[in-house]
C-alpha positions as CSV (number, residue, x, y, z in Angstrom):
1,X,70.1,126.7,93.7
2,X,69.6,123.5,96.1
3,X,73.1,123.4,97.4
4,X,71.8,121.0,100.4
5,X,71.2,118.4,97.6
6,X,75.1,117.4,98.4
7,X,74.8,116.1,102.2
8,X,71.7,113.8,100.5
9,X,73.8,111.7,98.2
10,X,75.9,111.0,100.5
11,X,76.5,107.0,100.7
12,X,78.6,107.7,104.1
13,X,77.3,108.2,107.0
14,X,78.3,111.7,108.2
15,X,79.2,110.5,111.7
16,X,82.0,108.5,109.8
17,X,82.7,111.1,106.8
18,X,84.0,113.5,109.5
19,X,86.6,111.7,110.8
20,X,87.8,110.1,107.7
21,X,91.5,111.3,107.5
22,X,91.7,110.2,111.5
23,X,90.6,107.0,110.2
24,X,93.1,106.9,107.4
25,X,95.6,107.2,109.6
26,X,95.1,104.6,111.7
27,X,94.4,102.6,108.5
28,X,97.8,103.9,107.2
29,X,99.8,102.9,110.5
30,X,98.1,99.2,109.8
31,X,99.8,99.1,106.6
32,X,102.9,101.0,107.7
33,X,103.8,98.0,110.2
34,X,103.2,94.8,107.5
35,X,105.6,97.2,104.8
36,X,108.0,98.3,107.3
37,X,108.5,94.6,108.3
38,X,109.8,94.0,104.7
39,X,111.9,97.1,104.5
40,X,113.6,96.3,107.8
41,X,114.2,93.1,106.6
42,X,115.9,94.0,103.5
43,X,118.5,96.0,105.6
44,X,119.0,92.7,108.1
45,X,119.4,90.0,105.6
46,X,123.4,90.8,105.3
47,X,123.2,90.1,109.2
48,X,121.3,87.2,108.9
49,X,123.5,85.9,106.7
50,X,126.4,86.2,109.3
51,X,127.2,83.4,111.3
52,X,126.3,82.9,115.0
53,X,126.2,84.1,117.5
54,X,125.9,87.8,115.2
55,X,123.9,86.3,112.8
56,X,122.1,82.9,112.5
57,X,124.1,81.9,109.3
58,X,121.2,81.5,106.6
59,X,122.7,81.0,103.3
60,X,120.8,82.7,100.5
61,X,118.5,79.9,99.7
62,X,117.6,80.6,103.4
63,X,117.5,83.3,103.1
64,X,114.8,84.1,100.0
65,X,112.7,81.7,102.2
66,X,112.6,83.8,104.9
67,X,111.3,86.4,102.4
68,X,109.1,84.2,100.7
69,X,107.4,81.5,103.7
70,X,105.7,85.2,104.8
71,X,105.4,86.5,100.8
72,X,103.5,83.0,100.0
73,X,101.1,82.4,103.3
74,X,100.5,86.3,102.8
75,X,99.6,86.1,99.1
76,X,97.9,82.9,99.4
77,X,95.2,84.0,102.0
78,X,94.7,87.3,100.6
79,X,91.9,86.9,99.0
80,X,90.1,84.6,101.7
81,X,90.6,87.2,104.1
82,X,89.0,89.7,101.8
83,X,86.5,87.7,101.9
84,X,86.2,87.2,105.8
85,X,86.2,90.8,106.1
86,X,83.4,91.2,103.9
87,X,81.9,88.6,105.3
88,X,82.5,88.7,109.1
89,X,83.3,92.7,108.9
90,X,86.7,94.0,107.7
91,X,87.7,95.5,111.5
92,X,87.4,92.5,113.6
93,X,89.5,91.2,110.1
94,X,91.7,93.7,110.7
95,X,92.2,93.4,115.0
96,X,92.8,89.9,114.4
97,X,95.1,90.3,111.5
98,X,97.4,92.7,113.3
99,X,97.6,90.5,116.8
100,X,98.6,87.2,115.1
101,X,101.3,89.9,113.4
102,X,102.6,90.9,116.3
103,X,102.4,87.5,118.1
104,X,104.4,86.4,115.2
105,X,107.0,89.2,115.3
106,X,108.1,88.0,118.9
107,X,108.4,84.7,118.1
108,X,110.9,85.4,115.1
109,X,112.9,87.9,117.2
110,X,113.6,84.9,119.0
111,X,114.4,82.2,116.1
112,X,117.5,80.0,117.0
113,X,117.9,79.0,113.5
114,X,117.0,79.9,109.6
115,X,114.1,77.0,110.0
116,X,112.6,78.8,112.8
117,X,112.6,82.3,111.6
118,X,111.1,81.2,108.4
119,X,108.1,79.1,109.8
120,X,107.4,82.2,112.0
121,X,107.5,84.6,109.1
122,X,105.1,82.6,108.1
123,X,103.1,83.2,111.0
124,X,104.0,87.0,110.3
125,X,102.6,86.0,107.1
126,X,98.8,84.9,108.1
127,X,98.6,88.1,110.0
128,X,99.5,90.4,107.0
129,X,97.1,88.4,104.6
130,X,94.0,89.7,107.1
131,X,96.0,93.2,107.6
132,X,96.8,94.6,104.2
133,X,93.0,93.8,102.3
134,X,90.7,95.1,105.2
135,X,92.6,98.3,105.3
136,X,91.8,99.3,101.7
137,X,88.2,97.8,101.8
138,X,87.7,100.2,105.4
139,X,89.0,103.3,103.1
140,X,86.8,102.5,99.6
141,X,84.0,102.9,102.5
142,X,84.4,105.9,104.4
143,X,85.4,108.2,101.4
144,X,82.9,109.6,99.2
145,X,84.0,108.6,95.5
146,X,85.2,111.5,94.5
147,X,87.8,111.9,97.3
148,X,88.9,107.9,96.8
149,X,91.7,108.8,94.0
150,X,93.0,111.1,96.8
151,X,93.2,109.0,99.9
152,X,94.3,105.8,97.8
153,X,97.2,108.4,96.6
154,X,97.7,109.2,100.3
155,X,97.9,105.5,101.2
156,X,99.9,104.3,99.0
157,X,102.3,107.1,99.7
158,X,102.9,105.7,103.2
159,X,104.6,102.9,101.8
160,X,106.8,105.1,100.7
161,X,106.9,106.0,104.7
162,X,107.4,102.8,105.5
163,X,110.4,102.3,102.9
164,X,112.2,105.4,104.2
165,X,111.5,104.5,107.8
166,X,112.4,101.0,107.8
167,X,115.8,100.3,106.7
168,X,116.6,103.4,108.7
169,X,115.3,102.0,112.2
170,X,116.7,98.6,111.3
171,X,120.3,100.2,111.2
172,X,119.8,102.0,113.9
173,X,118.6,98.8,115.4
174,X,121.2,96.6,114.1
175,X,124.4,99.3,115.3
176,X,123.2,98.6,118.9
177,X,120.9,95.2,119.1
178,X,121.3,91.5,118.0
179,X,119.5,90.9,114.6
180,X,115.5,90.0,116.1
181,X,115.5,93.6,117.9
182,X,114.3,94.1,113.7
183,X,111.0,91.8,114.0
184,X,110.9,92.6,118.3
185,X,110.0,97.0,117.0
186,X,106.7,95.7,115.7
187,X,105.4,94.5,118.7
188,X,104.3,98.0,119.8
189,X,103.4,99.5,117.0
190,X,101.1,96.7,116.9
191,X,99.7,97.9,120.4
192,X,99.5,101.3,119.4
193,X,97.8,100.2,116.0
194,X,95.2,98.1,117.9
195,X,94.2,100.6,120.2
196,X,93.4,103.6,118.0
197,X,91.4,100.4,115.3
198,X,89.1,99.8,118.6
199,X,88.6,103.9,118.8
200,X,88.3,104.9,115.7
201,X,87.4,102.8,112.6
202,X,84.0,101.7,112.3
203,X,83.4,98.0,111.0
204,X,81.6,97.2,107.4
205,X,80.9,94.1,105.5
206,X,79.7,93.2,102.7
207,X,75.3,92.5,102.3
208,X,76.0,89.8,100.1
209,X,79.6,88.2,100.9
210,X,80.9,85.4,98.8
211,X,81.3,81.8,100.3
212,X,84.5,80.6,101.4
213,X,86.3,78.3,99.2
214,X,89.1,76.0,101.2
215,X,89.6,73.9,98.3
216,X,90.8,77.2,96.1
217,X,93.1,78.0,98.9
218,X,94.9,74.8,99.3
219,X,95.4,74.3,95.7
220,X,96.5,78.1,95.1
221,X,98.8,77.8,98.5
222,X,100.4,74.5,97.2
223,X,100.8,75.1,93.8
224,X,102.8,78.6,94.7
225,X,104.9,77.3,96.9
226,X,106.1,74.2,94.6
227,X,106.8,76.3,92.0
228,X,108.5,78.9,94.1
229,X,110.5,75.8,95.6
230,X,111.6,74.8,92.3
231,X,112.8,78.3,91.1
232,X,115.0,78.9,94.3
233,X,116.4,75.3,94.7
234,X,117.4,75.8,90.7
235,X,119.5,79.1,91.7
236,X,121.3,76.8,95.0
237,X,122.1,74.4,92.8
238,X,122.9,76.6,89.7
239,X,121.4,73.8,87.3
240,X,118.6,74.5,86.1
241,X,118.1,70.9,84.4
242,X,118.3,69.4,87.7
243,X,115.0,66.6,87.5
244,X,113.8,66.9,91.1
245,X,114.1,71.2,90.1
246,X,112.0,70.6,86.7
247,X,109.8,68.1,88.4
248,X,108.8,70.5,91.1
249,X,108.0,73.3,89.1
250,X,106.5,71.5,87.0
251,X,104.6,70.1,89.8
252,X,103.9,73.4,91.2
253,X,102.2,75.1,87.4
254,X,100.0,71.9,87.1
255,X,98.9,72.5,90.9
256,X,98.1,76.5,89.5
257,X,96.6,75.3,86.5
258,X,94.1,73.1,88.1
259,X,93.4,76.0,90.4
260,X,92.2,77.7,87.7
261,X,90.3,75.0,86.5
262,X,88.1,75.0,89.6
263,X,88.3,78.3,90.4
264,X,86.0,78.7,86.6
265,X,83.6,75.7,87.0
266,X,83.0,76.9,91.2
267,X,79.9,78.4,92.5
268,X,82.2,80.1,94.9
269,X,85.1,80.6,93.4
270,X,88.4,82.1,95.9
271,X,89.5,84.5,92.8
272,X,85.8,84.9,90.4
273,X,88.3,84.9,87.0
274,X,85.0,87.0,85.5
275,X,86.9,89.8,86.6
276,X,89.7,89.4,84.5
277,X,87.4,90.0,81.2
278,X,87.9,93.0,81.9
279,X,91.1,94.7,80.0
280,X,91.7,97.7,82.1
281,X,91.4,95.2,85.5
282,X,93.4,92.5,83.8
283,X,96.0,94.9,82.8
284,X,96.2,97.4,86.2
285,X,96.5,93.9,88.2
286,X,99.1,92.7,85.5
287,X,101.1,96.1,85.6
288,X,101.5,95.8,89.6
289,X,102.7,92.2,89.6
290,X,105.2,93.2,87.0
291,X,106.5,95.9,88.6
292,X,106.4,94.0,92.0
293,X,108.9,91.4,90.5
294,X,111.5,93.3,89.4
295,X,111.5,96.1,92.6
296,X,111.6,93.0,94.7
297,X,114.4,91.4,93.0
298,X,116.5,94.1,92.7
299,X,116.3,95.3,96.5
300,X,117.6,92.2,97.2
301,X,120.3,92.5,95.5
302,X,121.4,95.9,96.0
303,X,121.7,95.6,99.6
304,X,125.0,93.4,99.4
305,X,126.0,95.6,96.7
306,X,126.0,98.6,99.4
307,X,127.0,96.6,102.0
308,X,129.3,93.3,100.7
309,X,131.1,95.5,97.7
310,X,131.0,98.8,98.8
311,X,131.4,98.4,102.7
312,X,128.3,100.3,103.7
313,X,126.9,99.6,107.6
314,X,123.0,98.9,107.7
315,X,122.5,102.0,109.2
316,X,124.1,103.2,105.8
317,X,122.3,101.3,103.3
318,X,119.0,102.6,105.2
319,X,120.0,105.9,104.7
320,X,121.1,105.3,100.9
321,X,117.6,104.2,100.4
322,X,115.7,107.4,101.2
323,X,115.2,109.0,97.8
324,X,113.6,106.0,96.8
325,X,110.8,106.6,100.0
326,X,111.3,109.8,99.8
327,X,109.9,109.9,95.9
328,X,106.7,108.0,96.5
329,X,106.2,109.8,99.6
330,X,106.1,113.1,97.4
331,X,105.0,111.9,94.3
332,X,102.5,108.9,95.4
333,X,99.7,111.5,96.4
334,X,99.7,113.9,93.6
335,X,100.1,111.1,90.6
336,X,96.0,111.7,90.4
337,X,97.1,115.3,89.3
338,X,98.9,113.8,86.1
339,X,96.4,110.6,85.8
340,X,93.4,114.1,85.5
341,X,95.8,115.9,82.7
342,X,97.3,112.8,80.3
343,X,94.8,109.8,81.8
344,X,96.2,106.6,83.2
345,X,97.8,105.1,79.7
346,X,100.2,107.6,80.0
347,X,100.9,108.6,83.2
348,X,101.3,104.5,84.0
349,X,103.3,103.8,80.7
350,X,105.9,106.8,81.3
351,X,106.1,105.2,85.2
352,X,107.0,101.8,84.1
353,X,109.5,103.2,81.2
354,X,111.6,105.3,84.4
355,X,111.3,102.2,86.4
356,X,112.5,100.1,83.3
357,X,115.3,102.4,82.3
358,X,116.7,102.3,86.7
359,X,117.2,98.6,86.3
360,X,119.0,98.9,83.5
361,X,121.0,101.5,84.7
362,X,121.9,98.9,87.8
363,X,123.5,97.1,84.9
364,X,126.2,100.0,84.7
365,X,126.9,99.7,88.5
366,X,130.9,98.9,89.4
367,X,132.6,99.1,93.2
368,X,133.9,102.1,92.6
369,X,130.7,104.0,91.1
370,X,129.8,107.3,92.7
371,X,127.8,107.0,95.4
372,X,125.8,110.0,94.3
373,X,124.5,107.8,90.7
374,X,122.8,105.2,93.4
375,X,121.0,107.9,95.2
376,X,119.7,109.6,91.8
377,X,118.4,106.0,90.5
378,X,116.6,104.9,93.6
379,X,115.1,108.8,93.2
380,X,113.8,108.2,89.6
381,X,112.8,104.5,90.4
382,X,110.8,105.6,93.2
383,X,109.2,108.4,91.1
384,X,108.1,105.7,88.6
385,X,107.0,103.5,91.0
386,X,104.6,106.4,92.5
387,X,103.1,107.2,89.0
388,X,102.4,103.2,88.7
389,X,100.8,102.3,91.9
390,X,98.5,105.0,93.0
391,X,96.7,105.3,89.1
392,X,96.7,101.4,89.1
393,X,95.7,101.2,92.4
394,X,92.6,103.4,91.5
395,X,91.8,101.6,88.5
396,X,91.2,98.1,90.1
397,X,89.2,99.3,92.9
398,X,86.9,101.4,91.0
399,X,86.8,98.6,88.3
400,X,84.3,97.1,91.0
401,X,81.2,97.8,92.9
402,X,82.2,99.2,96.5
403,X,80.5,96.4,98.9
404,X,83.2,94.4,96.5
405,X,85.9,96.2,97.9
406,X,87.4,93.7,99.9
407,X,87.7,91.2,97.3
408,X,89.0,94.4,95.0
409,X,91.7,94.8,97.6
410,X,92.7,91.1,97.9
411,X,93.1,90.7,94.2
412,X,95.2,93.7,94.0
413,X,97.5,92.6,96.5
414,X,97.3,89.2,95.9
415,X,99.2,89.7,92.2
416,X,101.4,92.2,94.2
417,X,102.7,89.2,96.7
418,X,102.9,86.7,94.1
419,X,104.7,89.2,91.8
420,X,107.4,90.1,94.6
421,X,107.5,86.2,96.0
422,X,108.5,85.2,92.2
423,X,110.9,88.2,91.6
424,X,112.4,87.4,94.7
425,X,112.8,83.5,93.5
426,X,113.2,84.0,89.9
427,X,115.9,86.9,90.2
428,X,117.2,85.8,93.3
429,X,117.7,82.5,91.5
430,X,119.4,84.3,88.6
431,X,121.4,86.2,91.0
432,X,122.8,83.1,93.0
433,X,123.0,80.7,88.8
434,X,125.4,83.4,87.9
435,X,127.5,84.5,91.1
436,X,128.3,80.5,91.5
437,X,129.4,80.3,87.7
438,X,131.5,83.7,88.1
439,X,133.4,82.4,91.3
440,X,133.8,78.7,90.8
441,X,137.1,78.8,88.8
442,X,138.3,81.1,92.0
443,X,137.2,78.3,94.1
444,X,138.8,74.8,92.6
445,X,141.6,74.7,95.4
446,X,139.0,74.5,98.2
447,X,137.6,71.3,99.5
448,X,134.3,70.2,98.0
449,X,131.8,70.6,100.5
450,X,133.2,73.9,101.4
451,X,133.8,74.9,97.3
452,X,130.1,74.3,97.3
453,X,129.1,76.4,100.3
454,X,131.2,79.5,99.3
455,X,129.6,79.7,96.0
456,X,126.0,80.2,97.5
457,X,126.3,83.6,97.5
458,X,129.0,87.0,98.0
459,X,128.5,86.1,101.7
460,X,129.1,82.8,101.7
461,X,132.7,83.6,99.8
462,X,133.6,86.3,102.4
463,X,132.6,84.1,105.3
464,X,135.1,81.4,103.9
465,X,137.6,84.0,103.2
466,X,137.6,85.4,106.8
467,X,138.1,81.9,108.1
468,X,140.9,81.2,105.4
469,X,143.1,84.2,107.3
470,X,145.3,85.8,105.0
471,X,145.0,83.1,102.8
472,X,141.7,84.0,101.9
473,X,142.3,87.6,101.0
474,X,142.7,86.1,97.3
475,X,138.9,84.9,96.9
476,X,137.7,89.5,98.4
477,X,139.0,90.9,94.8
478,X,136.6,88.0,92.0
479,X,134.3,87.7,94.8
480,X,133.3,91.1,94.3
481,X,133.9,90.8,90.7
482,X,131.7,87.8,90.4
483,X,128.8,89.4,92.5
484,X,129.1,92.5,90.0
485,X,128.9,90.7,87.0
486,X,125.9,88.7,88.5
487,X,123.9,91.7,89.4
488,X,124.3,93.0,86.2
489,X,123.0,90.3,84.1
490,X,119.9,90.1,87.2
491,X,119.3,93.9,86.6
492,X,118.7,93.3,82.9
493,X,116.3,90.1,83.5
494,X,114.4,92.8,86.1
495,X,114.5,95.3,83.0
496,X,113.0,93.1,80.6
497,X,110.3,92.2,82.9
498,X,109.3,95.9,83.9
499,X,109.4,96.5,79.7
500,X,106.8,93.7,79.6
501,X,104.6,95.8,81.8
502,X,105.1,98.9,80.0
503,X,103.9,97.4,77.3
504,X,100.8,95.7,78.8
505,X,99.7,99.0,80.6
506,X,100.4,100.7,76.6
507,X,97.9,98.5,75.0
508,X,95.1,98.0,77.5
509,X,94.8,100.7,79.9
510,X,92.6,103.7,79.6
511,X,93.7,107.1,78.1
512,X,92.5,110.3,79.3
513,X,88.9,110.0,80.5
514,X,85.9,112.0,80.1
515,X,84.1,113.7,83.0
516,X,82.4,111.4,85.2
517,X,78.3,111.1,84.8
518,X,76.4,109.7,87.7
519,X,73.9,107.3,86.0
520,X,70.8,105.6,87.7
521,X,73.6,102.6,86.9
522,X,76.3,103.5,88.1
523,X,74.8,105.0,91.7
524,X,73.2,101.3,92.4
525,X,75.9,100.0,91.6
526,X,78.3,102.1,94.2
527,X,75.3,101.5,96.5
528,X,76.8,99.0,99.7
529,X,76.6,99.1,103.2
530,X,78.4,101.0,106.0
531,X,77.7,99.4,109.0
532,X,76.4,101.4,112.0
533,X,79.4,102.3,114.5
534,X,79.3,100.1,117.2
């Protein structure tokens, strides 16, 4: 027996390998604040919505920018700041990536209009892009292969932490501050974050790092945020047809499919699109951008459900959305334990059929619908969301050598962001097409600039209303009816998409696998550097 031969395989250095759940953690907390920001935000936008001096008065087109000016810049630079970090070392990545977050969180507290808060959520934004990649790149290299499935199970189950925690701490927030009290909390978790990243977490790069490719990221930026432009300015309008609308998307895919173009015939290209001949990658990357655009879309929606038609305060609708945290906090970490017994074609499939089958059940939602249905739905949809991310999750990183991790990481999260941005525009836009059509019968004895403003959105309608007096008690009753009916028909786009998915992660991923073999192969390839602690 040569039970020392262990300790020699090791690719981590053992200084680092013993303190690799401390550095988790910190890693976790990293991610924690750049989730949390979007969960608190989801609980504010109602409040947003409100006119000053409670709110700043963003209609919804406002709105979805202010979700999607930080959802674009973030997805856009993903995968040139994976490549920075491998490059220049994924912790200074990381420092710098968090205080350009935080820099950008006080400045948004402090927005004295919709145009300000979303150009600094865009700052917000660049900070993420350099956060969320270097974070899984530091954990691919200070865990040992055979412990990855776990700690990528236990890091994708603190966004699940970060789901509970924020729409919790922005009610509470929100009951006793003004609305940028919501962006202000980050500023010192950032601190916190910063100084245990300086203590703890060693820095690695990559031995070979890719070149930087500015031309990629302009065109991949622009193109994204044409065709994003398009889709939401469609919804406003609720035409569809509109020429500047078609022009602009149109604009925007020719923009994307010239990206592409270059991105095949460059030396050094931002996304290498050899990695997509791969099935299993193509498909795990496909499965979380899916899934990303219909969670996004309907979390947008079913926070003026709880709070427009049913009356809920923030603090509330935080608390309403526990079981959904609270389900990928408990199942995110042991979804390895069912990937192990049925394999990831399975496990994945059955994850994306439960999340499928919650939309449509959002479909069946009415103003007077037990509370207690809601709470069992955002259970189950979490549950399918744990049993989709963490095997996915483990698929695309392994799908690549290690020193690649970075530009693993980037990908992965890139298709998440541009996933969400899109399900936010596309069923946001759906969402906005539909209430407008619902209401604007209601709405004929109103003046036309203000006919036009109240059918933005169920806010929009009740802010008129309020201001009509008694008047304007009429428009509460079809208001609600109209939001309904428009949240229904949005679920249903949301459950076709998430069908979509199940069937790409059916087809292509992998089904139970055989025990693992290390081959001469296999161990070069895993072979990459750990830098010495500094």
């Amino acid at each position: 027996m040569t039970s020392p031969a262990a300790p020699v395989e090791r690719r981590v250095p053992e200084a680092i390998h013993r303190r690799r759940w401390a550095i988790l953690g910190v890693l976790m907390l990293s991610l924690l604040i750049v989730v949390l920001d979007n969960s608190i935000l989801n609980v504010a936008i109602k409040t947003i919505s409100t006119p000053a001096p409670t709110g700043l008065g963003a209609t919804q087109s406002e709105l979805e920018w202010a979700i999607n000016s930080y959802t674009l810049v973030f997805a856009g630079l993903l995968f040139t700041a994976g490549l920075l970090g491998d490059r220049l070392g994924r912790k200074k990545m990381l420092l710098a990536g968090l205080l350009v977050f935080g820099v950008g969180s006080a400045l948004a507290a402090e927005s004295g209009s919709p145009a300000q808060l979303i150009a600094f959520r865009a700052v917000m934004g660049l900070g993420a892009a350099f956060v969320m990649p270097a974070t899984l790149a530091i954990l691919m290299n200070v865990f040992e292969r055979e412990e990855q499935p776990k700690a990528i199970g236990i890091w994708a189950g603190s966004v699940g932490l970060a789901i509970a925690i924020g729409p919790i701490t922005g009610g509470v927030l929100l009951d006793h501050f003004w609305w940028g009290s919501v962006f202000l909390i980050n500023v010192p978790i950032v601190v916190i974050a910063l100084g245990l990243m300086l203590w703890l977490v060693p820095d690695s790069r990559d031995p070979n790092p890719g070149h930087i490719d500015p031309v990629g990221v302009v065109l991949s930026v622009v193109g994204l945020v044409l065709l994003v432009y398009g889709i939401i300015k469609g919804g406003q309008l609720a035409d569809f047809t509109d020429a500047a609308v078609l022009a602009t998307i149109a604009a925007g895919l020719a923009v994307l499919v010239g990206f592409v173009i270059y991105e095949k015939r460059s030396d050094h290209p931002s996304i290498d699109v050899t990695y997509f001949k791969n099935k299993v990658f193509s498909a795990a990357i496909t499965a979380i951008a899916l899934v990303f655009f219909a969670l996004m879309g309907v979390t947008f929606f079913s926070v003026f459900y709880t709070q427009s038609v049913r009356g809920y305060s923030p603090l509330q609708t935080g608390l309403l959305m526990l079981p959904l945290a609270a389900a990928q906090m408990i199942f995110a970490p042991r979804a390895r334990l069912l990937v192990d017994r049925f394999g990831n074609k399975a496990t994945t499939t059955a994850g994306m059929i439960l999340v499928a089958a919650m939309l449509a059940a959002f479909a069946t939602l009415e103003a007077d619908t037990p509370i207690w249905i809601l709470e069992v739905m955002f259970f189950l949809m979490g549950t399918g969301m744990a049993h989709i991310m963490t095997p996915t999750s483990v698929v695309i990183m392994q799908a690549l050598p290690r020193e690649k991790a970075g530009s693993a990481s980037a990908l992965s999260n890139t298709f998440r962001q541009v996933g969400g941005a899109l399900g936010i525009a596309v069923l946001g836009s759906v969402l906005s097409t539909a209430y407008r059509n619902g209401i604007q019968d209601k709405l004929a004895p109103l003046p036309a600039d203000v006919r036009h403003t109240a059918g933005e959105s169920i806010e929009a309608t009740l802010g008129v209303a309020a201001k009509l007096g008694p008047n304007g008690k009429a428009l509460v009753g079809p208001a609600n009816d109209a939001f309904l009916h428009a949240m229904h028909t949005t679920a249903l786009w949301g459950t076709g998409v998430a069908l979509l998915g199940t069937l790409v992660v059916a087809l292509y991923l992998p089904g139970k696998q055989q025990p693992a073999r290390h081959t001469e192969q296999g161990e070069t390839e895993e072979t990459e550097l750990v830098s010495a602690e500094k």
